[in-house]
Kinemage of the C-alpha trace (Angstrom):
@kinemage 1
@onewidth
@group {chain A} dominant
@subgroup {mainchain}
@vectorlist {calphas} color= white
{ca unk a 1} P -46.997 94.194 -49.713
{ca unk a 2} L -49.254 91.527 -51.102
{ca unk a 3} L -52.549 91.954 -52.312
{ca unk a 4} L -55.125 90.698 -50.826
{ca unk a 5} L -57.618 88.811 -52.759
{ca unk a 6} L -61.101 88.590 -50.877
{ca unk a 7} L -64.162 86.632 -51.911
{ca unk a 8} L -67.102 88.633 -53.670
{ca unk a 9} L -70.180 87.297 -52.823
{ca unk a 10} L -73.235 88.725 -54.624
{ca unk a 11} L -75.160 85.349 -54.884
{ca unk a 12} L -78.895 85.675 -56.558
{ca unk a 13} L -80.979 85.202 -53.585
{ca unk a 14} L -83.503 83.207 -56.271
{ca unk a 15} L -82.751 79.702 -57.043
{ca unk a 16} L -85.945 79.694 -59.539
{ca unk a 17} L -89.412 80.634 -59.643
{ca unk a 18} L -92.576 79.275 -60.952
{ca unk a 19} L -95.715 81.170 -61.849
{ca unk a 20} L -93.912 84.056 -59.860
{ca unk a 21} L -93.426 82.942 -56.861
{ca unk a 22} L -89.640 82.201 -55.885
{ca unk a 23} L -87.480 80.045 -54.853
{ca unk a 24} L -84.902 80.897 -52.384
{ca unk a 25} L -81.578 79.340 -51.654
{ca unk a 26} L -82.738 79.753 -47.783
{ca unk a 27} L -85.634 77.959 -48.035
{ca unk a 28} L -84.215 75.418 -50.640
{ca unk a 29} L -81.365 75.198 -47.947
{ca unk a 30} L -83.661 74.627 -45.021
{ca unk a 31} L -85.500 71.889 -46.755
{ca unk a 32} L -82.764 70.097 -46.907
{ca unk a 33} L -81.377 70.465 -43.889
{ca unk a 34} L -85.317 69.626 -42.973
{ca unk a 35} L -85.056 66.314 -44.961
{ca unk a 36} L -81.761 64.818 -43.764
{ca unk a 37} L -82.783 65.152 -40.554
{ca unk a 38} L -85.701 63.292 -40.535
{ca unk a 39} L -83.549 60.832 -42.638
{ca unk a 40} L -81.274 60.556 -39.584
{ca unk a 41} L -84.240 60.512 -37.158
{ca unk a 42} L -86.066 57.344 -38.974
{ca unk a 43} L -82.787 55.788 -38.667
{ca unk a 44} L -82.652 56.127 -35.588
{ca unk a 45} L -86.402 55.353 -34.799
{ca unk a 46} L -86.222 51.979 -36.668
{ca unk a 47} L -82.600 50.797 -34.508
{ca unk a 48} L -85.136 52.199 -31.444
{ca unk a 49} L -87.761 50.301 -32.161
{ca unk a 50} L -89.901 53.230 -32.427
{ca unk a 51} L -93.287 53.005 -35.039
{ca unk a 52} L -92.453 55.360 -38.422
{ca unk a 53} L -95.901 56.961 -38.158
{ca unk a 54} L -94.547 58.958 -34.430
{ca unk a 55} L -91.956 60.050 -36.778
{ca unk a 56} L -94.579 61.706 -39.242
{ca unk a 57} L -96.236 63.602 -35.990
{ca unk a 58} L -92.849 64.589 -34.271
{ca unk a 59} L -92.388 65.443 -37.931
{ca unk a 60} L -95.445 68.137 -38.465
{ca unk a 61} L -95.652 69.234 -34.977
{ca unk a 62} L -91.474 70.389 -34.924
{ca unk a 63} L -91.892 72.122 -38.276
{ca unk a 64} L -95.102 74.225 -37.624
{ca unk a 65} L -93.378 74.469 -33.804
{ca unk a 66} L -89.910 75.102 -34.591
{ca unk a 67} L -91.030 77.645 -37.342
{ca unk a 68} L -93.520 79.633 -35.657
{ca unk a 69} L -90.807 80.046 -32.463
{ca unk a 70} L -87.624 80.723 -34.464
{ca unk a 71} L -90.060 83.350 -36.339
{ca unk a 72} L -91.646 85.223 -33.444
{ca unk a 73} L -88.094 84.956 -31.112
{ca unk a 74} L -86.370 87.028 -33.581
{ca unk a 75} L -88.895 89.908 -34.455
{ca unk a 76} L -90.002 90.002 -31.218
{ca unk a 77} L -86.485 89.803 -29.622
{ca unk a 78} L -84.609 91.525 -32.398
{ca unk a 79} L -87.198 94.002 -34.042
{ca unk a 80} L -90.146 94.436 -32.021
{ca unk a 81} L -91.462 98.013 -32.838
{ca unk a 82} L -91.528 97.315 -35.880
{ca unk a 83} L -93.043 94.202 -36.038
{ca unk a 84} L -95.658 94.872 -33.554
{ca unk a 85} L -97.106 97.358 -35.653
{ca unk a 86} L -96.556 95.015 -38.283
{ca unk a 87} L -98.212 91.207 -37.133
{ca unk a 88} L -98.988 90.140 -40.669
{ca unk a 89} L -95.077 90.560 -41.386
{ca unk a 90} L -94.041 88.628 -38.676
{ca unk a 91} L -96.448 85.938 -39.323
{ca unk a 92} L -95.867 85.489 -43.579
{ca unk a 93} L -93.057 85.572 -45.543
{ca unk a 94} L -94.235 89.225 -46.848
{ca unk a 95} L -93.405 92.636 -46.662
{ca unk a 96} L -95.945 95.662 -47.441
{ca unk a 97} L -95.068 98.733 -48.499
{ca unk a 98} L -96.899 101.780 -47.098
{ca unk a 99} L -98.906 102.214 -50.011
{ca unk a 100} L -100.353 98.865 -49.692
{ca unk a 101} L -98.087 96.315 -51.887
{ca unk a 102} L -97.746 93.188 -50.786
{ca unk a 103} L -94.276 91.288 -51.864
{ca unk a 104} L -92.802 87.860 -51.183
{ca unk a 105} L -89.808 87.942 -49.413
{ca unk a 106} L -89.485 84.884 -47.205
{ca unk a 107} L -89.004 84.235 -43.772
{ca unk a 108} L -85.817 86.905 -43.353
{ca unk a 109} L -85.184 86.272 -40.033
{ca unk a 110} L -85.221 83.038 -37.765
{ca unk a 111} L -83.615 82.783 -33.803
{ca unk a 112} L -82.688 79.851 -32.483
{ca unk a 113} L -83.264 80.794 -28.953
{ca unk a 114} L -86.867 80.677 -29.511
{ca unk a 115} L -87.232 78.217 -31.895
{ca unk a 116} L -85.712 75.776 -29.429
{ca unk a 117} L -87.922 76.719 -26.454
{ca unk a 118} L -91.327 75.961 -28.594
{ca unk a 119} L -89.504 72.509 -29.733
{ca unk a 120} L -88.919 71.965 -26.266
{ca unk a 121} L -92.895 72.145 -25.800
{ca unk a 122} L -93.783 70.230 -28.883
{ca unk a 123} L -91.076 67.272 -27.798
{ca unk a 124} L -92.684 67.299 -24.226
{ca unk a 125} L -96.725 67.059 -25.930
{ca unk a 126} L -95.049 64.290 -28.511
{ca unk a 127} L -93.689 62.185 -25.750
{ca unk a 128} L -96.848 61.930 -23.992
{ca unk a 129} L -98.805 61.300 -26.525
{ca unk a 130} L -96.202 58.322 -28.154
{ca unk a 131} L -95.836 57.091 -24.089
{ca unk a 132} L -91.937 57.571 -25.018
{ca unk a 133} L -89.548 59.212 -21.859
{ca unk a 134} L -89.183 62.916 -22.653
{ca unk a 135} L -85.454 62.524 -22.132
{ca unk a 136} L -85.178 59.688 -24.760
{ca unk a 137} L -87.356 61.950 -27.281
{ca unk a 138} L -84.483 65.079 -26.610
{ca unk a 139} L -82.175 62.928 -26.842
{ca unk a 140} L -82.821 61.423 -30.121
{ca unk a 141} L -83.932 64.712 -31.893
{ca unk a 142} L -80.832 66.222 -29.932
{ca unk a 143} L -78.581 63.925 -32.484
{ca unk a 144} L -79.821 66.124 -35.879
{ca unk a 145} L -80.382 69.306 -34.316
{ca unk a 146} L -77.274 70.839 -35.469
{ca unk a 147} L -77.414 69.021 -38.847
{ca unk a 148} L -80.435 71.469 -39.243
{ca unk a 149} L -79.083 74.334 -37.894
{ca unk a 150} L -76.069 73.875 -40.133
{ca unk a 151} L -77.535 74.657 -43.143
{ca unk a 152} L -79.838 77.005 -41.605
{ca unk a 153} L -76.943 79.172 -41.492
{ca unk a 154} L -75.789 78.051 -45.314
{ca unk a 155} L -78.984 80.181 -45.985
{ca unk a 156} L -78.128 82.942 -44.497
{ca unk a 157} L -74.664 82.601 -45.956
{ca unk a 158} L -76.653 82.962 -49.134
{ca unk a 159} L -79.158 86.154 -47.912
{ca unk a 160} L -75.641 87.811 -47.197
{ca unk a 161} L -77.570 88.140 -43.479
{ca unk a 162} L -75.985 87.619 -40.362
{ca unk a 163} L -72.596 88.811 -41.628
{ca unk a 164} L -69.545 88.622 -39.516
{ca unk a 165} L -67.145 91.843 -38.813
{ca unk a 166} L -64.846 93.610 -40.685
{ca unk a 167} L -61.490 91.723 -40.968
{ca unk a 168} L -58.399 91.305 -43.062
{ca unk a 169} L -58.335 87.840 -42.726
{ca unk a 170} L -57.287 85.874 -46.739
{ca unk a 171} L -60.485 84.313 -46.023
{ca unk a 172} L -63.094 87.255 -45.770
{ca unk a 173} L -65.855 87.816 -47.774
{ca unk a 174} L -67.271 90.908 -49.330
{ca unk a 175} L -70.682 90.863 -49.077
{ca unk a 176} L -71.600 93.063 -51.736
{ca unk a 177} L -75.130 93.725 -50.951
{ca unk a 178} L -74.304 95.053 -48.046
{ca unk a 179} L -70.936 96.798 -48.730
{ca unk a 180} L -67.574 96.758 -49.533
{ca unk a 181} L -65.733 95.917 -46.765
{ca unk a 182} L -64.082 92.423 -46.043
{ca unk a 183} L -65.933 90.270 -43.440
{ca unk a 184} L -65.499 87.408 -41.602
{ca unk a 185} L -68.108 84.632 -42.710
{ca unk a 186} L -69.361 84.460 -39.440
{ca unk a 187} L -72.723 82.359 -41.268
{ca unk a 188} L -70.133 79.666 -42.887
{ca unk a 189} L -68.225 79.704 -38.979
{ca unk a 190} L -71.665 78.692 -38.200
{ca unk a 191} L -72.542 75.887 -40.677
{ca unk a 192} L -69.124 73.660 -40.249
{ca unk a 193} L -68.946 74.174 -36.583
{ca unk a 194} L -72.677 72.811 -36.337
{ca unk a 195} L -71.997 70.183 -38.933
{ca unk a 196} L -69.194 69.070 -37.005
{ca unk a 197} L -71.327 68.983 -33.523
{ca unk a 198} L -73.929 66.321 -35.551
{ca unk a 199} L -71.060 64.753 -36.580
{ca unk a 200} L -69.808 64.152 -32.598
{ca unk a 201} L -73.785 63.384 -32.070
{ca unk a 202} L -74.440 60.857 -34.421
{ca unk a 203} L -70.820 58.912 -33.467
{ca unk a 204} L -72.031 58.615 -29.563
{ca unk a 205} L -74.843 57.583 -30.655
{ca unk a 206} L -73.790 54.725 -33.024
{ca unk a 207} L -70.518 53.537 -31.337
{ca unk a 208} L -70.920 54.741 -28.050
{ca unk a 209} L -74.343 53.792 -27.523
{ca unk a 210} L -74.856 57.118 -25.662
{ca unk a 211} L -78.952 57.210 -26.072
{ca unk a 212} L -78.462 54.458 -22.490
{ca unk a 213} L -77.672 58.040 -20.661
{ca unk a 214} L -80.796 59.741 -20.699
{ca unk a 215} L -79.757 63.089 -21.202
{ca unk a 216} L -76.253 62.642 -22.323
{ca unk a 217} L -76.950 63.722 -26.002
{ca unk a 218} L -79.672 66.458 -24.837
{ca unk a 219} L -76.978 68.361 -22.692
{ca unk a 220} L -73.548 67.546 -25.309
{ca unk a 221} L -75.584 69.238 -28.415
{ca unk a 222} L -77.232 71.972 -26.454
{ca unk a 223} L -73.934 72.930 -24.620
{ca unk a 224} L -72.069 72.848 -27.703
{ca unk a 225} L -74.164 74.696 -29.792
{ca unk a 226} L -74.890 77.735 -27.973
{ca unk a 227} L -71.037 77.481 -26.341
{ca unk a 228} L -70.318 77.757 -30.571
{ca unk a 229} L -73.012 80.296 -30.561
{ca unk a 230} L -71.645 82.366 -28.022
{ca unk a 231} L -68.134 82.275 -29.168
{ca unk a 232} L -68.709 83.171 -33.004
{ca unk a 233} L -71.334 86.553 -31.542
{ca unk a 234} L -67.726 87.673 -31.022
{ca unk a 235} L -66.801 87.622 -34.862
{ca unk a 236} L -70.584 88.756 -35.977
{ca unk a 237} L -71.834 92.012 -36.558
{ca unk a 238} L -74.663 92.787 -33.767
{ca unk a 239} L -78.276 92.897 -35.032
{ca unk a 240} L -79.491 95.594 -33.519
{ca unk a 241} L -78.015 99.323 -32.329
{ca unk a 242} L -79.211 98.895 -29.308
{ca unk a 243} L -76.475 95.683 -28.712
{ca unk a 244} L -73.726 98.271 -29.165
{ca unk a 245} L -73.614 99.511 -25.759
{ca unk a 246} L -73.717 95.946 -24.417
{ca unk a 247} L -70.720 93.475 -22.467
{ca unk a 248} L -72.140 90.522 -24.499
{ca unk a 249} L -74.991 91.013 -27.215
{ca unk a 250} L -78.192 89.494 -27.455
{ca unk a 251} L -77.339 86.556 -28.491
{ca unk a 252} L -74.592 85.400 -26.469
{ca unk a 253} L -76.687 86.855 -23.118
{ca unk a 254} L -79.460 84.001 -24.164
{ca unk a 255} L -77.266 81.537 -25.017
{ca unk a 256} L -75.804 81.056 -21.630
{ca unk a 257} L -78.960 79.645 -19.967
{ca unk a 258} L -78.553 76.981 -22.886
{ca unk a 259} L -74.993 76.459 -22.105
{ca unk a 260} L -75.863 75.932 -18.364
{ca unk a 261} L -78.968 73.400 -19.587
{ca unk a 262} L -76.536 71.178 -21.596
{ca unk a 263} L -73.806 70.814 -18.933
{ca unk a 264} L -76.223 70.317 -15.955
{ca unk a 265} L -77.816 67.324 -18.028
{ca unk a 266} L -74.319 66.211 -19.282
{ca unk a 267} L -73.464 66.047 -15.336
{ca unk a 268} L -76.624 64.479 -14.334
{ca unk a 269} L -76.464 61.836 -17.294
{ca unk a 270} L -72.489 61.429 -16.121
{ca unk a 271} L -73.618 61.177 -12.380
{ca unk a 272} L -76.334 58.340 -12.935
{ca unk a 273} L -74.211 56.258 -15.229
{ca unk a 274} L -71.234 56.368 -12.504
{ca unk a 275} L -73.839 55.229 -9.807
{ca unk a 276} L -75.098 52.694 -12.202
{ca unk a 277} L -71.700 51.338 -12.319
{ca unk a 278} L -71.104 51.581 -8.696
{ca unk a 279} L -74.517 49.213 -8.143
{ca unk a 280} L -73.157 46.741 -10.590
């Protein structure tokens, strides 16, 4: 019988530090996920005709937005006795001890669920404020979202968080911080698959001029993502106990409202265009 030979993955979670305060690969990772994407996004704001100053405000407002959903969606979906007794926790990257000690830690813990509803909000204030049609601002950002997201989930590929099941796949990882046994890496599933969705994004929107659907790109990312979502839950460990006793976990059950989103704008975007055509 051949031996398998499985990855070890015991990554420092540190990339450096500087007058004691770290570093992380996650936040090093979501930076630059942060930073391509608004490289994208003037790109497309300049071909748009769109003023690079809106892009500074969409800019701000989707960080501090984005952030501050993803961040309160997961402890208050995920973990919320303990973070309810514990506000300061779920508001700073901290964690204090019950003696009193205060230590850096980061932001362990980000869903995309509710990071995307409070975008949703900040999109709709941006749009009228910059006069632009809410569809056309969705459908823009829509083009990068999973560009972000992908190496969103590089980070937690390097937190050894969000780990997928045990498997005896050639591929599987042994996340040794959290134990010996081979895993699927459900977080890498993650990153390609969302890669590959900005990928599809960015091609309808350069060669198939797809931003003259309003909607088009809004309902293609947001169905594929949290269809990809809601497939690879079947591959990842759940995140809470309470999931065990469940047909589909927490994640999949609030991904299929986002499914449903996507393909009701990718058939109203379809139906408009056909009717469009039908007037010509």
């Amino acid at each position: 019988m051949m031996t398998a030979f499985y990855i070890h993955w015991n990554p420092s979670l540190e990339l450096f530090s500087v007058a004691g305060v770290p570093l992380r690969y996650y936040g090093f990772l979501f930076m630059i996920g942060v930073l391509l994407s608004i490289y994208v996004l003037y790109l497309i704001f300049k071909k748009e005709g769109i003023p690079a100053g809106h892009l500074e405000k969409l800019f701000y407002g989707g960080m501090f937005g984005g952030l501050l959903g993803a961040r309160l969606g997961h402890c208050l979906i995920y973990e919320p006795d303990y973070f309810l007794s514990r506000p300061l926790e779920m508001l700073f990257p901290i964690a204090i001890s019950p003696g009193g000690d205060i230590t850096f830690i980061g932001y362990q813990g980000l869903a995309s669920h509710g990071g995307t509803l409070s975008l949703l909000l900040v999109f709709l204030i941006f749009s009228r404020w910059a006069k632009i049609p809410f569809l056309k601002t969705l459908d823009m950002v829509a083009v990068v979202g999973p560009l972000g997201a992908g190496f969103i989930r590089l980070g937690n590929l390097m937190n050894s968080e969000i780990i997928g099941k045990i498997t005896t796949a050639p591929w599987a990882f042994i996340f040794e911080q959290v134990d010996q046994h081979p895993r699927h890496p459900a977080q890498l599933y993650e990153a390609i698959t969302y890669l590959g969705i900005f990928c599809l994004n960015f091609f309808l929107y350069k060669k198939r001029n797809a931003i003259t659907q309003p909607g088009l790109l809004f309902g293609t990312s947001t169905a594929l993502v949290f269809t990809a979502r809601f497939v690879l839950e079947f591959v990842k460990e759940n995140q809470t106990s309470a999931e065990q006793e469940m047909l589909f976990n927490m994640g999949q059950w609030l991904s299929i409202p986002f499914i449903l989103i996507g393909l009701g704008f990718i058939l109203r975007a379809t139906i408009k265009q056909k009717n469009t055509n039908l007037a010509l």
